[in-house]
N, C-alpha and C positions, 0 to 999 in steps of 0.2 A: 504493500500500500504506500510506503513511505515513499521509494524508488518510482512509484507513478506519480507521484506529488510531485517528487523534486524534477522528470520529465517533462510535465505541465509549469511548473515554474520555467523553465529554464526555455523552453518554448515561448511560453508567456513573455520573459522579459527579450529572449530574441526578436519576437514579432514586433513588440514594442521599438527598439532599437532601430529592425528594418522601418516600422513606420516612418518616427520621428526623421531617420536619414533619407526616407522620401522626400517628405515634404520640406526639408532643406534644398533637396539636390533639386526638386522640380517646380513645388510651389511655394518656398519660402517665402522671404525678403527680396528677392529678385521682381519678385509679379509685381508686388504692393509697391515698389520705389518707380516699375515705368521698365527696368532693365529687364533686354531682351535671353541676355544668355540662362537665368535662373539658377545662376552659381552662387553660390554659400557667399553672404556678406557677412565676415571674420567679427568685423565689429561690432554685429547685433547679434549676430547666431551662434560664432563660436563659443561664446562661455557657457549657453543652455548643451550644445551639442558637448562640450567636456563635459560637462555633467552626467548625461546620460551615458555616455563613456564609459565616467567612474564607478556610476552607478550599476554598469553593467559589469565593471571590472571587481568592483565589491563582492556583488551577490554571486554569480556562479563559482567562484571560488567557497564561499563561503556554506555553497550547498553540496558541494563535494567534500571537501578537505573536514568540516567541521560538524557532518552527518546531524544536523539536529532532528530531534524526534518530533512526530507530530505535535503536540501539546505546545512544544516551545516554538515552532514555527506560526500554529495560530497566534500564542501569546505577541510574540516580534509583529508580526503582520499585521491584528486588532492595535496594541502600542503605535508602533508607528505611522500604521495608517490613521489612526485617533488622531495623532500628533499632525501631521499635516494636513488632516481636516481643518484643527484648529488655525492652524498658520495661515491657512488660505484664506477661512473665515476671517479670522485678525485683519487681513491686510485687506481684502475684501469691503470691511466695514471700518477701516481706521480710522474717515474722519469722523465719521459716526460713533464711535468709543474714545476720540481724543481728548473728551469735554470730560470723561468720566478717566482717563488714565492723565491726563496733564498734571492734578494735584497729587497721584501717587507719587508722578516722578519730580515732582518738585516739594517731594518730603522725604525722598531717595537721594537724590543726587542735589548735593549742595550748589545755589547757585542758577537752579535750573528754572524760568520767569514764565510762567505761565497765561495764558491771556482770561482774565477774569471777568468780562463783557467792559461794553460800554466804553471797549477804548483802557482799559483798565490793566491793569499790569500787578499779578500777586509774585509774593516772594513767600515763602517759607522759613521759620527760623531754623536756624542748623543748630547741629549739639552744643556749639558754647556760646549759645544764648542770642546770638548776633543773627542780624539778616543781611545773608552776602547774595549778589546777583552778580551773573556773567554777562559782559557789559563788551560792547567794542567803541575800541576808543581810536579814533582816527581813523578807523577798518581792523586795528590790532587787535583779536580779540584776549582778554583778561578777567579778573576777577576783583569786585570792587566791594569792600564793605559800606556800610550803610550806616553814618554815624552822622545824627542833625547838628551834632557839639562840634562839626569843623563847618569854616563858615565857606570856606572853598574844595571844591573837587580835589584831592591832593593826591599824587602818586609816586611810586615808586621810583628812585633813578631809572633801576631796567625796565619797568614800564615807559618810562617817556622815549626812552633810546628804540623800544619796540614801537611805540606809536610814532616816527619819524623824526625826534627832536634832536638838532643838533649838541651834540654836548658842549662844545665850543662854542657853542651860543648863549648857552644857559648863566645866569648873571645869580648866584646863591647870595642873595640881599635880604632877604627878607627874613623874622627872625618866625619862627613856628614852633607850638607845643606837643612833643608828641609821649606816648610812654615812654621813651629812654631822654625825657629833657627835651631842654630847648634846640635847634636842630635850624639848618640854615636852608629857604628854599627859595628856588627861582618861579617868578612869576609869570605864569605861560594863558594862552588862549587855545583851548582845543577845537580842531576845525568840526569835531561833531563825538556826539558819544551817544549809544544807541542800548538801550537793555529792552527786550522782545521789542514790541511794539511802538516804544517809545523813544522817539530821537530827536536831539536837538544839537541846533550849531552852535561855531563861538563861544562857547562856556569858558566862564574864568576858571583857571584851574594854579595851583601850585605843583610846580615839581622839588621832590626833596633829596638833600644829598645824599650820594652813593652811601648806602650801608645806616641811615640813620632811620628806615619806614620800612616793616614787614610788610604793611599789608596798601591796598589801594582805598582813600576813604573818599566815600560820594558824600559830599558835606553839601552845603544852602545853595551853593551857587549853580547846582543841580535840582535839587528839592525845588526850588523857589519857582523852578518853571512849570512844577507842575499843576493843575489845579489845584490840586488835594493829595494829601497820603496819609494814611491813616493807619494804626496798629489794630488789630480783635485777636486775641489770643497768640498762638504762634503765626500767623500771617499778617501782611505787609501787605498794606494795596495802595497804588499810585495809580493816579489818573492824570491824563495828560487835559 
């Protein structure tokens, strides 16, 4: 019985294979783009056709060499095929589940800004108590904490060097307070700084000298643009 299963498999996914390599060879990506030869276009087709490749290169080794018994072949077959029911499903209906998973991943993954309606921009706290959002500043993307007690945007030396500032430009005048003391920063203008939905030009910013500011802090001269932000619990919501 097993010996006619793994027969029928190995048919099964032959057949499969011949298909899929038809309609590459004859009716893929060649029809639908106008081109008349109907030859495999590498850029669109090849990584699906490796796939089923692999795929083909996996299992019939895997049904000779490692003789699974029936029980554990339905088990793998119900598993896996389960499994990429779900994936298809997923992708399938993703914008439709993205309103219900955007606040899981932005209480997973620190940083990560969610769109809360209405133009609205939520932040999650992270484990040490702070709301940090991932922010591109100039096009660079970074990571900015979120503290209303600085009165300007202020970042790190290697962040300003990452968002295109010259260092030899930079004029460290200014005097600033941070947790390691008083600390000397240059007074700069970002051409834009953008966290999910929300972007604005021109923002006063401070940059601070090499080695004396762990983190990037989004201080008033950010805050002030926006209409409102507000704290409820561990979430952070800004509206532009």
């Amino acid at each position: 019985m097993l010996n006619r299963l793994k027969y029928v498999a190995v048919w099964l996914i032959a057949g499969l294979c011949l298909y899929f390599g038809y309609q590459f060879l004859s009716g893929g990506s060649g029809q639908d783009t106008g081109s008349a030869t109907g030859a495999i276009d590498w850029d669109n087709d090849g990584p699906p056709l490796i796939y089923y490749l692999v795929l083909l290169g996996v299992l019939l080794p895997a049904l000779f060499v490692y003789r699974p018994r029936l029980s554990d072949l339905a088990k793998g077959v119900l598993l896996w095929g389960g499994l990429a029911v779900l994936l298809v499903t997923g992708y399938a209906y993703r914008f439709e589940l993205e309103p219900y998973a955007a606040p899981v991943l932005s209480a997973l993954v620190p940083g990560y800004a969610f769109e809360g309606g209405d133009g609205a921009v939520v932040l999650s706290r992270s484990d040490d108590g702070h709301f940090r959002a991932n922010a591109r500043i100039n096009g660079a993307p970074t990571n900015v904490l979120v503290d209303t007690g600085a009165s300007t945007v202020t970042l790190t030396y290697e962040t300003a060097i990452a968002a295109g500032f010259d260092p030899d430009a930079l004029s460290f005048s200014v005097p600033v307070s941070t947790a390691n003391g008083i600390a000397r920063a240059s007074a700069v203008r970002l051409q834009n700084i953008t966290i999910g939905s929300l972007s604005f030009d021109n923002v006063d910013a401070m940059i601070a000298e090499k080695g004396r500011l762990r983190s990037n802090l989004l201080g008033l001269s950010f805050l002030s643009l926006l209409s409102s932000y507000s704290v409820s619990g561990d979430r952070m919501t800004m509206k532009n």
